[in-house]
C-alpha positions as CSV (number, residue, x, y, z in Angstrom):
1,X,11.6,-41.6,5.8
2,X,11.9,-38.8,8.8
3,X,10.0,-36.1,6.2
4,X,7.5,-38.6,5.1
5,X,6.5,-39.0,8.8
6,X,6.5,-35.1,9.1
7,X,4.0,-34.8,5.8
8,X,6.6,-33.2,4.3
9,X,7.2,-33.7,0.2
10,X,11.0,-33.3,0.4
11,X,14.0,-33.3,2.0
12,X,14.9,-29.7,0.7
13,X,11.5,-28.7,2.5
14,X,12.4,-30.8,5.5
15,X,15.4,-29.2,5.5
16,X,14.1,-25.3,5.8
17,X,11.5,-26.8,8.5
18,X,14.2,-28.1,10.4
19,X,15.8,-24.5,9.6
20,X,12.6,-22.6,11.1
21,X,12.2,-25.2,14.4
22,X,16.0,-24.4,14.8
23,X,15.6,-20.7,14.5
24,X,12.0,-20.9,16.6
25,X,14.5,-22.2,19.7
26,X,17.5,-19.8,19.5
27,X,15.9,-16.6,18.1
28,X,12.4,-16.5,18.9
29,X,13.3,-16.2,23.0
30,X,11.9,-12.7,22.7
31,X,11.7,-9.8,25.1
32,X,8.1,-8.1,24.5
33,X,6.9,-4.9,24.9
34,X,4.0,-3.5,24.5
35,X,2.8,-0.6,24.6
36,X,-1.1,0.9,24.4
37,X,-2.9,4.3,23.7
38,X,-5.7,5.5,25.2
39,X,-8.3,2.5,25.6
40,X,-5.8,0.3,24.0
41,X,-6.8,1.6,19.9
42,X,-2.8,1.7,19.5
43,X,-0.8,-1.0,20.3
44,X,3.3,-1.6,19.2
45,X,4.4,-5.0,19.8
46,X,8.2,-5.5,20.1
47,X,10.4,-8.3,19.1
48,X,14.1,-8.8,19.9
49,X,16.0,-11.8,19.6
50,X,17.9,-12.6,22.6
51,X,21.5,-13.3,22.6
52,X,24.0,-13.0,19.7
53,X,22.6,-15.6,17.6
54,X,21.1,-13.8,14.0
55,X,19.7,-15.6,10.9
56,X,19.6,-13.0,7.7
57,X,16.1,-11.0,7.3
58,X,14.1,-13.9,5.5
59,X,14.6,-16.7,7.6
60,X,13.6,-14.4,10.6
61,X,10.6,-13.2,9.0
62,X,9.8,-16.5,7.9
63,X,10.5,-17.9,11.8
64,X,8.5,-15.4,13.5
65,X,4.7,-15.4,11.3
66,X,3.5,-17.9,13.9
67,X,4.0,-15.6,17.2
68,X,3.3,-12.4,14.8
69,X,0.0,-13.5,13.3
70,X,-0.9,-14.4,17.1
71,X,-1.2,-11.1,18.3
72,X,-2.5,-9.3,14.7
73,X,-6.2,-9.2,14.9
74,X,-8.9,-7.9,12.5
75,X,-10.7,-4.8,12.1
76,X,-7.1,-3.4,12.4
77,X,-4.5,-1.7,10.5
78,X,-1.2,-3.1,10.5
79,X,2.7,-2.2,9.3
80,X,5.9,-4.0,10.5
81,X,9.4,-2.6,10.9
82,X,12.6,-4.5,10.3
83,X,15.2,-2.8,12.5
84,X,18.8,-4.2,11.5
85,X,22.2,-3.4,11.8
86,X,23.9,-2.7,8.3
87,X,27.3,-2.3,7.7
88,X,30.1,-1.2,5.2
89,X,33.5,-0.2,4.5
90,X,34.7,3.6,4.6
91,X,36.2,4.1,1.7
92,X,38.9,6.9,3.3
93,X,39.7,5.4,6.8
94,X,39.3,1.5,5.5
95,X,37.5,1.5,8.8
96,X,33.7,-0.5,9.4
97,X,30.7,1.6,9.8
98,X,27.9,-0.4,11.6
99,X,24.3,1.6,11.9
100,X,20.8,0.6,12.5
101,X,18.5,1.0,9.6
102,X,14.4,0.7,9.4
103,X,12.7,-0.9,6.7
104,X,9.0,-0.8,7.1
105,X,5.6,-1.7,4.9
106,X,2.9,0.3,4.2
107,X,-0.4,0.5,6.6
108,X,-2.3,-3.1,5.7
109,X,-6.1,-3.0,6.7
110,X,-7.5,-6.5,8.2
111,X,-11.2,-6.8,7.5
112,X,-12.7,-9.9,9.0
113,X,-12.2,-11.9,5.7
114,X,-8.5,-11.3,5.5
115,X,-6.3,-14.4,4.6
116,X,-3.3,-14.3,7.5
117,X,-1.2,-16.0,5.6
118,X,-1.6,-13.9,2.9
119,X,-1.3,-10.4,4.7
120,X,2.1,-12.1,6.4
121,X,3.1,-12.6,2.9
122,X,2.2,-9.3,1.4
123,X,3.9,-7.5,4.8
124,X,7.1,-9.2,4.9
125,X,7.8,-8.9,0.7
126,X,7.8,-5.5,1.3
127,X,10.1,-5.2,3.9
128,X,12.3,-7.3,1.9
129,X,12.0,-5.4,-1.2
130,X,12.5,-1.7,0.9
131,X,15.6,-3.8,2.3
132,X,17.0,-4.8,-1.2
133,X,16.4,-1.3,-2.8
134,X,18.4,0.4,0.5
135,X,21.3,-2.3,-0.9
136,X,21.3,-2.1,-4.8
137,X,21.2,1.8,-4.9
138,X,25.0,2.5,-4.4
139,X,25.6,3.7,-1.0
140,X,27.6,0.0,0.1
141,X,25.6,-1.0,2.8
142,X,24.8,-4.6,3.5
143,X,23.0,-6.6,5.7
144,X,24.6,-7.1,9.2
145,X,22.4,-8.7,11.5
146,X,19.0,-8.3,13.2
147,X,17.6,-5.6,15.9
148,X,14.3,-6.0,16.1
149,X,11.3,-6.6,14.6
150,X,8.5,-3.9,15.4
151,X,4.8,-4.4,15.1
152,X,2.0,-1.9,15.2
153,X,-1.6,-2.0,15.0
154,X,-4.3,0.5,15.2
155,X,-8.1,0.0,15.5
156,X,-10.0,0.7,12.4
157,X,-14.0,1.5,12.5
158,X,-14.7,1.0,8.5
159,X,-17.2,3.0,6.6
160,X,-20.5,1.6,6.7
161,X,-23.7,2.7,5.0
162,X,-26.6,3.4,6.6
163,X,-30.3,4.3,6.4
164,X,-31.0,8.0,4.5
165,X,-29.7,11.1,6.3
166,X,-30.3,15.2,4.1
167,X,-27.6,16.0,2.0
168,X,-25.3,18.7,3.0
169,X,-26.5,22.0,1.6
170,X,-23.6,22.3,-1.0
171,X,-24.5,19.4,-2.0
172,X,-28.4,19.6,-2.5
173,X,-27.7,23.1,-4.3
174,X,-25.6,21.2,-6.7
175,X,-28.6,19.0,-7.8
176,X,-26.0,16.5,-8.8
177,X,-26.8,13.8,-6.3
178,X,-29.4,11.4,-5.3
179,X,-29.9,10.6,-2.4
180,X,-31.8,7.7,-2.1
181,X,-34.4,7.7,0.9
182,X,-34.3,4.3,2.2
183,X,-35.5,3.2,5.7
184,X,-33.2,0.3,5.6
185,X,-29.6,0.1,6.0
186,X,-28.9,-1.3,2.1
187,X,-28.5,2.2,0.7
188,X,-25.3,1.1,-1.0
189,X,-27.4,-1.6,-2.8
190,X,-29.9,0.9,-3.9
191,X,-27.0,3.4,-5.2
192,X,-26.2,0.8,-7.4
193,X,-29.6,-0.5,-8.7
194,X,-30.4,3.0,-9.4
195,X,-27.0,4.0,-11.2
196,X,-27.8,1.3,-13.4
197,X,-31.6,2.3,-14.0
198,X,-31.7,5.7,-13.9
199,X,-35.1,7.4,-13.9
200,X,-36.1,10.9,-15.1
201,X,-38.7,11.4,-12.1
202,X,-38.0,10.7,-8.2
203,X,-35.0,8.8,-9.0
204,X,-34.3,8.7,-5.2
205,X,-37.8,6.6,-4.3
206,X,-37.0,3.0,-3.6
207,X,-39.7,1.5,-5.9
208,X,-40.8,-1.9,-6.4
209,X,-39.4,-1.3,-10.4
210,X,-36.1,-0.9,-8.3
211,X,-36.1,-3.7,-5.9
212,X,-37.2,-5.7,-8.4
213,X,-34.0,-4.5,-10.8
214,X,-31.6,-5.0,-7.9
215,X,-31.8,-8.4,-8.1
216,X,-30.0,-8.9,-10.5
217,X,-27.3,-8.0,-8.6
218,X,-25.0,-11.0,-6.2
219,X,-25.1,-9.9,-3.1
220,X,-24.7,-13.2,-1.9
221,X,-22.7,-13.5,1.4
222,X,-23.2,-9.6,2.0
223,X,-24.4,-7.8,5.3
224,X,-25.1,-4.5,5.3
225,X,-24.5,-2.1,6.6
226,X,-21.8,-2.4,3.0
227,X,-18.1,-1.4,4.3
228,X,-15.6,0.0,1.7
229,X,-13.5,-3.2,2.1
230,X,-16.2,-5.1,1.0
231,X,-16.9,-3.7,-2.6
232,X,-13.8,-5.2,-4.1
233,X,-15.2,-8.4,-3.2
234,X,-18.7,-7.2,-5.0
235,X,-17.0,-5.9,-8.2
236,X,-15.5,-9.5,-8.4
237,X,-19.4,-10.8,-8.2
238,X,-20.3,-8.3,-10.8
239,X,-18.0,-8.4,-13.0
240,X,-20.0,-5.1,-15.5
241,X,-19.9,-3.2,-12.0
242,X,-17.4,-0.7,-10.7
243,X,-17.7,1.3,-7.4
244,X,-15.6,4.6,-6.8
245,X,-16.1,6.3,-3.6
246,X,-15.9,9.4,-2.5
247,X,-16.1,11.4,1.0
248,X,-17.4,14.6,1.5
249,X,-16.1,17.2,4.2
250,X,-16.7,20.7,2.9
251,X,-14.8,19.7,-0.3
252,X,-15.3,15.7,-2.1
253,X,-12.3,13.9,-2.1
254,X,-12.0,10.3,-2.9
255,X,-11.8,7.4,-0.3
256,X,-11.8,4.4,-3.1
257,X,-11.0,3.9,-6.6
258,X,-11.6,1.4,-9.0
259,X,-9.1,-0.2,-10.8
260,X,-11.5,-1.3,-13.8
261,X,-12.4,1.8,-16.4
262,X,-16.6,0.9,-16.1
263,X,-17.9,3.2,-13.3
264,X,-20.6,4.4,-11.0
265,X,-19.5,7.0,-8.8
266,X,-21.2,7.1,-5.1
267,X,-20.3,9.5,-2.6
268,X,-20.4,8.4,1.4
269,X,-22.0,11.1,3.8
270,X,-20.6,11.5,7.4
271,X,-18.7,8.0,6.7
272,X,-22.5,6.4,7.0
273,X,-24.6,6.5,4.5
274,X,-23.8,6.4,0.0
275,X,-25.7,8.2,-1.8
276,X,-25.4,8.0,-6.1
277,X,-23.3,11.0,-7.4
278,X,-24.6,11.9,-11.6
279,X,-22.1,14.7,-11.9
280,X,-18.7,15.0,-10.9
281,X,-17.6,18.0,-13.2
282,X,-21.1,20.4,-11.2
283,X,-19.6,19.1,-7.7
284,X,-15.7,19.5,-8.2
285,X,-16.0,22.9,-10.6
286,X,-16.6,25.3,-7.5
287,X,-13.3,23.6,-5.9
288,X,-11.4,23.4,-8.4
289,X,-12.0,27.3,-10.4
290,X,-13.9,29.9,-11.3
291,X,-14.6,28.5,-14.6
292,X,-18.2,27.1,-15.1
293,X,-17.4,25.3,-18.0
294,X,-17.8,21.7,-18.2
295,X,-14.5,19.4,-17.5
296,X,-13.2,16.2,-17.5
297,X,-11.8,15.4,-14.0
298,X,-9.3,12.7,-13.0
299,X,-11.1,10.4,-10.2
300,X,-7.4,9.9,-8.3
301,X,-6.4,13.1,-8.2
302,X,-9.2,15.5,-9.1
303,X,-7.2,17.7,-11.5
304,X,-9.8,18.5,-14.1
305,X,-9.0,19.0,-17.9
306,X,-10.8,20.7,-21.0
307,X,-10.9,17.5,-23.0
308,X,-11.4,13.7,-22.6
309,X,-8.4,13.5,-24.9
310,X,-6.3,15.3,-22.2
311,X,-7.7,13.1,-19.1
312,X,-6.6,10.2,-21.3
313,X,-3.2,11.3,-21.5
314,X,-2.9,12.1,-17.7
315,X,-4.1,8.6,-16.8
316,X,-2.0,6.9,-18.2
317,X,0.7,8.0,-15.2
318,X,-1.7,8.8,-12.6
319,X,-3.5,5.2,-12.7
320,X,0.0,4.0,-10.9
321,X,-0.5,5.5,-8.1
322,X,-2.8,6.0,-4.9
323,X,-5.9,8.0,-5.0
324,X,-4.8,11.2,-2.9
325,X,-6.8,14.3,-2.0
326,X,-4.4,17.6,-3.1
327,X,-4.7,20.1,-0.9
328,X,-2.7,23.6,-2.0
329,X,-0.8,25.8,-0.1
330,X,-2.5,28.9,1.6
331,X,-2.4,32.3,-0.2
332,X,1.0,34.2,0.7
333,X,3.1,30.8,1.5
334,X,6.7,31.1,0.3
335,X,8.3,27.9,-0.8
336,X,12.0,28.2,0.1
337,X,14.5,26.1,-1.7
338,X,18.3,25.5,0.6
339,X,20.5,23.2,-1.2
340,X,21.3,25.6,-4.6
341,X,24.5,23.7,-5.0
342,X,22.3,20.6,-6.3
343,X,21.1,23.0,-9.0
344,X,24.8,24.1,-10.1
345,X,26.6,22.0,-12.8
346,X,29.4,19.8,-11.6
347,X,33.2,20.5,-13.7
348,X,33.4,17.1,-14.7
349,X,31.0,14.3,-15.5
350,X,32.2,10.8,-15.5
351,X,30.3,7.8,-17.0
352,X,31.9,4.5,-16.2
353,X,31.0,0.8,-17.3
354,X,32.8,-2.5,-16.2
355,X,32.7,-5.2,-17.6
356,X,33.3,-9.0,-16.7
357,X,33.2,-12.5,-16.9
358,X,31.0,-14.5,-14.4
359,X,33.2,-17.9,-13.2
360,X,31.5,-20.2,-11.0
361,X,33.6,-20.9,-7.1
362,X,34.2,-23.6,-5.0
363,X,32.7,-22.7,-1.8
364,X,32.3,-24.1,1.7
365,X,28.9,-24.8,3.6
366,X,27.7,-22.2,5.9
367,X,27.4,-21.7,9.0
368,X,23.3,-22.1,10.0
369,X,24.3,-20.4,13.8
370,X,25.7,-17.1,12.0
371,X,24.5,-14.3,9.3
372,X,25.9,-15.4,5.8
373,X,25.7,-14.6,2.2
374,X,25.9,-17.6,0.1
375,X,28.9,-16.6,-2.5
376,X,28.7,-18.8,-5.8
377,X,30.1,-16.5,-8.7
378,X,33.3,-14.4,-9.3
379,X,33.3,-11.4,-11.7
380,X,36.8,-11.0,-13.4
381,X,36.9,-7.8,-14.7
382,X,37.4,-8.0,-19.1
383,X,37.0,-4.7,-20.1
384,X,36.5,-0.6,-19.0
385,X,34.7,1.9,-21.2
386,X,34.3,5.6,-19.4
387,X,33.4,8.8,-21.2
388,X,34.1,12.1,-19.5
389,X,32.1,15.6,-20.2
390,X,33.5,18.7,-19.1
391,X,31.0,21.8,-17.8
392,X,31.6,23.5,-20.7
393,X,30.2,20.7,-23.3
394,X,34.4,20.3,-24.8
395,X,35.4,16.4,-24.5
């Protein structure tokens, strides 16, 4: 009856509400700090919970999205840090180690369309994951309770385009770009009207042939000037269209990258106006080597190759990660390597495997006003297997 007044399905979810209220009025007394750059464009919001009561990471995450998401705006860039106290057992001395760890996500940008709840989720899954990895990878630590919980913002100005603006003259000499000369501020429209339609003479003209074609494109619930967060939300519209990006500051480098293999490349001027770049292997060969000869280039990395056949073979590993700008080392730098024990061989090599039967246990219920880890399973060891190699290959 009590969650049926509450709107709530269940009593397991009226349960974890009752959970979060509980935790809202014990751990969420929190001193705040905050601290601001110059004109406020950094800002670090600080979270501690005040007194000795702790809940484990997840329910504190889970307790604290209302006050978080409070003070998170848009047209920012966001990360949270989980500091905690982990603990374990010295293995010599028998004695408890306790020692604050972080455990952070990655830079989030909030354009004015971003879903909170789904940031908050995206944030926090990370934290938890970097937490879980920092458990399961064999150094004994586990969780002990809570420090703080760290916000920090930063104001983002996004990319806009703009009306037309001369190419740079690297660029122009290139004769690998078009620069479309519109008056307007839709020049990322155009870009993409004309990538589509190309034209042998004065492709950069915005013709009536062109306006006409570009309407065929959704742009519905679009202003322009177009940001780069927007255009995922327009390849979604146009499903045949991909957009891949690219700055320019005396070298191209790439500021967005398509995850779907159809493509039209544009290239983003003084972070204000796109222009529609025809060529990648005339623009990237000068920066890249001395060779004139056509290549295939890689649009994450810009490592070029002789073949197609060898740019399918590097994408297949470089399409996991982030597009990245590689920028080498000057002439003359010496790369000095310290630990040359890591690169000796070890006498011995020992490979170990346990293994067990799984027995359910009785159990008691927990204690909500403490840190616990529900225990629910026993392993009784059934069996050892180890194999040993000595340095010389002998067994």
């Amino acid at each position: 009856m009590k969650a049926k007044k509450l709107g709530i399905k269940n009593a397991a979810k009226l349960k974890k509400a009752q959970l979060i209220n509980e935790i809202d009025d014990k751990v969420l007394k929190f001193v705040e700090e905050k601290q601001s750059s110059f004109r406020g464009f950094t800002n670090q919001f600080t979270f501690e919970p005040s007194g000795n009561v702790t809940y484990d990471p997840e329910s504190t995450l889970t307790a604290v999205k209302r006050k978080v998401l409070e003070k998170i705006q848009t047209q920012t860039k966001v990360n949270i840090i989980l500091r905690a106290k982990m603990e374990k057992t010295d293995l010599q001395s028998g004695q408890s180690l306790v020692e604050e760890h972080r455990f952070q996500s990655k830079n989030e940008i909030i354009p004015e369309s971003t879903n909170k709840n789904e940031l908050w989720i995206l944030l926090t899954e990370q934290v938890l994951e970097n937490l879980t990895t920092f458990q399961m990878n064999g150094s004994g630590w586990s969780f002990h309770s809570i420090v703080a919980l760290d916000i920090h913002t930063d104001g983002y100005e996004p990319l806009n385009g703009s009306s037309y603006i001369p190419l740079p003259k690297f660029l122009a000499s290139k004769k690998a770009v078009i620069n479309m000369k519109n008056t307007d501020n839709q020049c990322f429209k155009w870009c993409v009207a004309r990538g589509l339609n190309m034209v042998e003479q004065n492709p950069e003209r915005i013709t009536k042939i062109l306006r006409k074609q570009a309407e065929s494109l959704n742009f519905k619930g679009f202003e322009f000037p177009m940001g780069l967060q927007d255009i995922d939300k327009f390849e979604r519209l146009n499903p045949e269209i991909a957009e891949n990006v690219f700055g320019y500051e005396n070298s191209i480098y790439p500021l967005r990258i398509s995850k779907f293999k159809r493509k039209n490349n544009v290239i983003l001027l003084e972070g204000k106006h796109y222009c529609l770049l025809k060529n990648m292997s005339k623009i990237c060969s000068s920066q890249s080597s001395k060779d004139t000869r056509k290549k295939e280039y890689c649009l994450r990395c810009l490592n070029h190759f002789p073949s197609k056949e060898g740019l399918a073979k590097h994408e297949e590993y470089c399409k996991n990660h982030e597009a990245v700008k590689i920028v080498l080392t000057k002439k003359g730098t010496i790369l000095v390597f310290k630990n040359d024990k890591h690169s000796m061989r070890v006498p011995i090599v020992v490979y170990a495997d346990f293994e067990s039967f799984t027995r359910p246990i009785d159990t008691c219920q927990p204690d909500p006003d403490n840190s616990f880890t529900k225990k629910y399973q026993k392993h009784e060891p059934s069996g050892l297997f180890f194999f040993y190699i000595v340095c010389d290959g002998k067994r």
